[in-house]
C-alpha positions as CSV (number, residue, x, y, z in Angstrom):
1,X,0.0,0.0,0.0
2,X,1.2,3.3,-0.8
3,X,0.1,7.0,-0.9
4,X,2.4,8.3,-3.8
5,X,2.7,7.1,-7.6
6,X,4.6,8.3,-9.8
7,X,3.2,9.5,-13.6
8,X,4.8,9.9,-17.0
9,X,1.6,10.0,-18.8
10,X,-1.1,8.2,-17.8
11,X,-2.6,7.2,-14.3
12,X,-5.1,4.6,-14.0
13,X,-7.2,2.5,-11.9
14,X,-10.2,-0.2,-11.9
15,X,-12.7,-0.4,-9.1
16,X,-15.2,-3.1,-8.6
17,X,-18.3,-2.8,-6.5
18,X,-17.7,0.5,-5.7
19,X,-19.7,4.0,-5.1
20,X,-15.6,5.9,-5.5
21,X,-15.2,9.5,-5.3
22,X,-11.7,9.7,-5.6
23,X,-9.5,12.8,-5.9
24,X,-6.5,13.5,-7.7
25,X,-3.9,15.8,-6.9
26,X,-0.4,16.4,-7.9
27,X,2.5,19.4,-7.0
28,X,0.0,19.9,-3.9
29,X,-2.4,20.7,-6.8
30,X,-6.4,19.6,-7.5
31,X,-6.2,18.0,-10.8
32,X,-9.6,16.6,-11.0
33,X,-12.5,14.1,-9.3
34,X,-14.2,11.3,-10.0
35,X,-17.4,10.6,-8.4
36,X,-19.8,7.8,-10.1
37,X,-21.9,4.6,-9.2
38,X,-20.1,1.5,-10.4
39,X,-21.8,-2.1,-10.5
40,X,-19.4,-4.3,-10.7
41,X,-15.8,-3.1,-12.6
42,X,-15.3,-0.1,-14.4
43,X,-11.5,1.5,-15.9
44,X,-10.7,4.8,-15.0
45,X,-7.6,6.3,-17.2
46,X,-6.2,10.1,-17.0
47,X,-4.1,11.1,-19.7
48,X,-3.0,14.4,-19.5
49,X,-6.3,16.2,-19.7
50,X,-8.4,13.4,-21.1
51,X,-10.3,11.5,-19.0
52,X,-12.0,8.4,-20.3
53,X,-13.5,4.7,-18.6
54,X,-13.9,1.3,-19.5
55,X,-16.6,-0.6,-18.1
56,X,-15.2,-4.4,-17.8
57,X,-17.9,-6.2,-16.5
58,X,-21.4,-5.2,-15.4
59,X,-22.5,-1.2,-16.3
60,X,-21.0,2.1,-14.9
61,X,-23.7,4.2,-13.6
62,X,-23.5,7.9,-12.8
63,X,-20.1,8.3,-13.3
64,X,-19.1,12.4,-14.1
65,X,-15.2,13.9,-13.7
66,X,-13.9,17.2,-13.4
67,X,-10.8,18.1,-14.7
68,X,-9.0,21.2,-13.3
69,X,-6.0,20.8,-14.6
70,X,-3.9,18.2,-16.6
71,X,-1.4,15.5,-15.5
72,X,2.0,17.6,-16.2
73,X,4.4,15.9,-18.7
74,X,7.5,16.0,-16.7
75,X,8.2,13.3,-14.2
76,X,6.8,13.7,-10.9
77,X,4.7,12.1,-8.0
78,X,0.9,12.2,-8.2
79,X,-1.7,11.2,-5.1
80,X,-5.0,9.6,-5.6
81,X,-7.5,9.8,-2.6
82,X,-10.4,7.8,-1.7
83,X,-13.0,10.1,-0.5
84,X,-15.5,7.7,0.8
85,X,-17.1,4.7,-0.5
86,X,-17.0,1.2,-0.6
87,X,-15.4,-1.2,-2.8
88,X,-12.3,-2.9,-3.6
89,X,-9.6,-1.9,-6.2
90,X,-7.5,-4.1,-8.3
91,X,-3.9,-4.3,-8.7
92,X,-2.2,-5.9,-12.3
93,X,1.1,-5.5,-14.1
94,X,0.6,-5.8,-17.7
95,X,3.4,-6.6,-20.2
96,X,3.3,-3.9,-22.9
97,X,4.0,-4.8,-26.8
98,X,4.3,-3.2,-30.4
99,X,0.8,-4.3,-32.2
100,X,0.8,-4.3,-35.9
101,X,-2.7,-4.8,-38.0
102,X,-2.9,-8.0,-39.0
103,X,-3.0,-7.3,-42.4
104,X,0.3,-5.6,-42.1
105,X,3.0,-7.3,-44.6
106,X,5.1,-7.0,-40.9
107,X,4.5,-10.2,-39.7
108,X,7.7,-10.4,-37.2
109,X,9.2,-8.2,-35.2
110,X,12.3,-9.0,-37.6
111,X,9.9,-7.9,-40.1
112,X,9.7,-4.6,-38.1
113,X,13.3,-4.1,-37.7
114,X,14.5,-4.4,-41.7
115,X,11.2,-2.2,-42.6
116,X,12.3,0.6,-40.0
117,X,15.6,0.6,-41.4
118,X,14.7,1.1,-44.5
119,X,11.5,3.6,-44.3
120,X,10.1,5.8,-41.5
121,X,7.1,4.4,-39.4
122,X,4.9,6.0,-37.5
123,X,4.2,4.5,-33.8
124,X,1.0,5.5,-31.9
125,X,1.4,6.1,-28.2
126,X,0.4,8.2,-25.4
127,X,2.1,10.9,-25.4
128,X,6.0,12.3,-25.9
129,X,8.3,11.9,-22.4
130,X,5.6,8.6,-21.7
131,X,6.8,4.8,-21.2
132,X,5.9,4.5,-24.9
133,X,7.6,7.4,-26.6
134,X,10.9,6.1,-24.2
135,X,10.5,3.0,-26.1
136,X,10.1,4.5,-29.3
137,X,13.3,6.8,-28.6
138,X,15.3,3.7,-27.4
139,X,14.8,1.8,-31.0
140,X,15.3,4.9,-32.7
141,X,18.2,5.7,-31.1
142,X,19.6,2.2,-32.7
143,X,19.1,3.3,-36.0
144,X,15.3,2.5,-36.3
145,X,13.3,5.0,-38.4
146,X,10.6,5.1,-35.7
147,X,8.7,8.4,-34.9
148,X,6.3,8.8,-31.8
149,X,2.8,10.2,-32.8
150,X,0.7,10.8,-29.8
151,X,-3.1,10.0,-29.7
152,X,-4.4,11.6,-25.9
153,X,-7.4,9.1,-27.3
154,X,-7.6,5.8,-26.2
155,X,-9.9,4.8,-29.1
156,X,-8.1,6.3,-31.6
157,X,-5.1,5.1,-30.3
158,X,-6.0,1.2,-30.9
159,X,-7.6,1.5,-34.4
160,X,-4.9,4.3,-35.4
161,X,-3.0,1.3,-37.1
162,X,-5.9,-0.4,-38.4
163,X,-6.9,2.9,-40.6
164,X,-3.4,3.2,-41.7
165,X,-3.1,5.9,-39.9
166,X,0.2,4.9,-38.1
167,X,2.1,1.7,-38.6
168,X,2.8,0.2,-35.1
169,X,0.9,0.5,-31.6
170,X,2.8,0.8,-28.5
171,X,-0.3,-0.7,-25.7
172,X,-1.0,-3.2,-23.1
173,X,-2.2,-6.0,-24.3
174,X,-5.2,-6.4,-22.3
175,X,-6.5,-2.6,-23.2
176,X,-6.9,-4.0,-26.8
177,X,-7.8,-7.4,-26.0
178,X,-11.0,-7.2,-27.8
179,X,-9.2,-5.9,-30.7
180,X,-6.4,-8.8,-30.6
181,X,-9.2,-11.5,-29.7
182,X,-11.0,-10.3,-33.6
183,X,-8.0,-10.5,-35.3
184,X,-7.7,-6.9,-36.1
185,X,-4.2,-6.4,-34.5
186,X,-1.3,-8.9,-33.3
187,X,1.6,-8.4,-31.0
188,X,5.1,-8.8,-32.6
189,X,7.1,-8.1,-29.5
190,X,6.5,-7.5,-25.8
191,X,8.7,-5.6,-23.4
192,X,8.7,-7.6,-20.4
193,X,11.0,-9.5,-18.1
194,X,10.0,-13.0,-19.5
195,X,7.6,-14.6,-22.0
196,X,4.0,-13.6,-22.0
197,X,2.5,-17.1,-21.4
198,X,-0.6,-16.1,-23.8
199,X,2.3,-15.6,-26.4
200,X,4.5,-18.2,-26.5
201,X,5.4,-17.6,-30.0
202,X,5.8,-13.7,-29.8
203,X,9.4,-12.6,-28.5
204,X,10.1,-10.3,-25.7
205,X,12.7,-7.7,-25.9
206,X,14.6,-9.0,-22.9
207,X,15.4,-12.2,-24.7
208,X,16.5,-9.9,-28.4
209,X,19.0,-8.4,-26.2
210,X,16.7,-5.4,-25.4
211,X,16.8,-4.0,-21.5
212,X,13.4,-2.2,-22.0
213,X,10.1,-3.3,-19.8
214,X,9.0,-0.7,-18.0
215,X,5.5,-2.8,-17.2
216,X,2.2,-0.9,-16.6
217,X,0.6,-1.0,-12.8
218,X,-2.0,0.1,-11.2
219,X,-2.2,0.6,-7.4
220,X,-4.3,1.1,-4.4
221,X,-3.9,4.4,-2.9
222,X,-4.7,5.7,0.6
223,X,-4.7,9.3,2.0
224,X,-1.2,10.4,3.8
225,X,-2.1,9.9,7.5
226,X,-4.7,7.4,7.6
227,X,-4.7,5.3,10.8
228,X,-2.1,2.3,10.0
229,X,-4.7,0.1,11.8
230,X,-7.0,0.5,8.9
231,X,-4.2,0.5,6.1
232,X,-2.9,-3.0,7.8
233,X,-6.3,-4.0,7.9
234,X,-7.1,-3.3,4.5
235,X,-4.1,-5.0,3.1
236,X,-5.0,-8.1,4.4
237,X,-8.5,-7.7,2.8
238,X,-6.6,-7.1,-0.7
239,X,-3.8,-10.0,0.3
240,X,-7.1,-12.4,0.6
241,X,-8.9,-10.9,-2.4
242,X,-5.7,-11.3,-4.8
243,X,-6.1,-15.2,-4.1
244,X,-9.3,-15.8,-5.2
245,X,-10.2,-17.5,-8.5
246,X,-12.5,-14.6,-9.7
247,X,-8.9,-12.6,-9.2
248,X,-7.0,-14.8,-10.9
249,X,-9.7,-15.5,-14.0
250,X,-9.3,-11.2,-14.4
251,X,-5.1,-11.8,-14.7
252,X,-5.7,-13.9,-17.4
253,X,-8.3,-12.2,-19.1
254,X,-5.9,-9.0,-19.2
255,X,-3.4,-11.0,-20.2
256,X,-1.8,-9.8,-16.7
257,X,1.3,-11.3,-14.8
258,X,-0.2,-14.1,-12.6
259,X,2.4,-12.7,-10.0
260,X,1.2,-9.5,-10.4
261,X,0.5,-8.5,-7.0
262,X,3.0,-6.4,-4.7
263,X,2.3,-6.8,-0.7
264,X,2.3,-3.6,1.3
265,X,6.3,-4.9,2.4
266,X,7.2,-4.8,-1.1
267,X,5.5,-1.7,-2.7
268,X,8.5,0.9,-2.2
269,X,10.8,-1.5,-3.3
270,X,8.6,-2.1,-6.4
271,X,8.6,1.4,-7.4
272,X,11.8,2.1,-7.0
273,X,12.9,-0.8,-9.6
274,X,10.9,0.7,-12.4
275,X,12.0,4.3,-11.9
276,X,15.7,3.2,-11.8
277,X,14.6,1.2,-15.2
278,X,12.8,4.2,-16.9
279,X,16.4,6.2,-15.7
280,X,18.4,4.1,-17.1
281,X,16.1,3.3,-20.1
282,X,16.3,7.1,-20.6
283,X,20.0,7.3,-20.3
284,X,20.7,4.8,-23.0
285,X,18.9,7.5,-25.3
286,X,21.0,10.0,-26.7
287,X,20.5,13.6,-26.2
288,X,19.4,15.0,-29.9
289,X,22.1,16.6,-31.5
């Protein structure tokens, strides 16, 4: 549990069973709120300005946000606070991949490397300074004609590559699982620490000699200064929650890290790792002459 994340581009969270008014605030700043019914799960993504939700199972009822101001570009640490409610909030790691359209004449990621060294192509993603534009900047960086072109969008992120519109899609797998699950669009490599077991086939970039992973998570956030009885007790609630079967059917239907969960003991720990990997990742990128 922990009361601090921090952002490049995007923050997000999924609630189930919830009535959630949730605040968030960064630089001591209001950003926005989020107050809605939700029956069952919903998705609640912030993207710089945008704000946009997912309903995963059931229906989102009532749901309204208020932006005051959007998540700054730079890095930084953002706070997300429970108002009051009820509920429960889950936590995944998902590996993140570049998606092609499946009619693309890429079929590899080998594919992908001899095109982008011989013609420019265009890769949708977030935003410039985010996980995905580091990516981007890495392969670029090794002679790779890639160019970031940022979509704030979610749904014109996904179907940017199906309309031609770019040529590669930097996303989570699960996000576009309906789109993968029609055969519209198909991994060609992830960027994770080992092989994505609902992709035996597809390569990570760990095992092509590649140091970038840089996973997506989502957390459970508490105010600063709540009483450490009720954050101990509600960790044990999660700790029990993350070992059900209804827990472990929704890893696998994000195509999620079974081990994606991160005890209280372990979260600062966890954080750490990634930041020192997004430091690194960004030191391995030249400065632009």
């Amino acid at each position: 549990m922990i009361h601090n994340m921090s952002w490049r581009s995007a923050l997000a969270a999924a609630f189930v069973v919830a009535a959630v008014p949730f605040a968030v605030q960064a630089q001591e700043r209001a950003l926005g709120t989020f107050r809605g019914q939700v029956d069952k799960e919903v998705r609640i993504t912030m993207r710089g300005g945008d704000v946009s939700s997912s309903t995963l199972s059931g229906t989102d009822l009532r749901s309204r946000y208020r932006i005051a101001s959007a998540l700054p570009q730079q890095e930084g640490t953002v706070r997300v606070a429970l108002e009051n409610g009820r509920g429960d909030v889950s936590v995944i790691q998902q590996p993140s991949a570049f998606f092609v359209a499946e009619g693309s004449p890429m079929k590899t990621w080998a594919d992908v490397e001899k095109t982008a060294k011989e013609r420019p192509l265009k890769v949708a993603v977030t935003g410039f300074s985010s996980p995905d534009d580091l990516t981007v900047s890495f392969f670029a960086a090794r002679g790779m004609k890639l160019s970031s072109v940022p979509y704030a969008k979610p749904s014109e992120r996904y179907t940017s590559i199906i309309g031609g519109h770019a040529d590669l899609l930097y996303e989570q797998a699960g996000d576009v699982r309906s789109f993968v699950d029609g055969k519209q669009i198909r991994p060609v490599i992830f960027f994770y620490g080992g092989k994505v077991a609902d992709f035996p086939a597809i390569p990570t970039g760990t095992s092509l000699g590649y140091n970038v992973t840089l996973p997506q998570f989502r957390v459970i956030l508490v105010r600063s200064g709540t009483d450490p009885a009720r954050v101990k007790l509600l960790s044990a609630a999660i700790a029990k929650a993350v070992a059900s079967a209804d827990f472990k059917a929704y890893l696998k239907e994000q195509y999620a890290d079974d081990n994606s969960f991160v005890p209280a003991s372990g979260v600062p720990t966890y954080m750490e790792k990634w930041l020192d990997e997004a430091r690194k990742l960004r030191a391995a990128i030249p400065a632009p002459k």
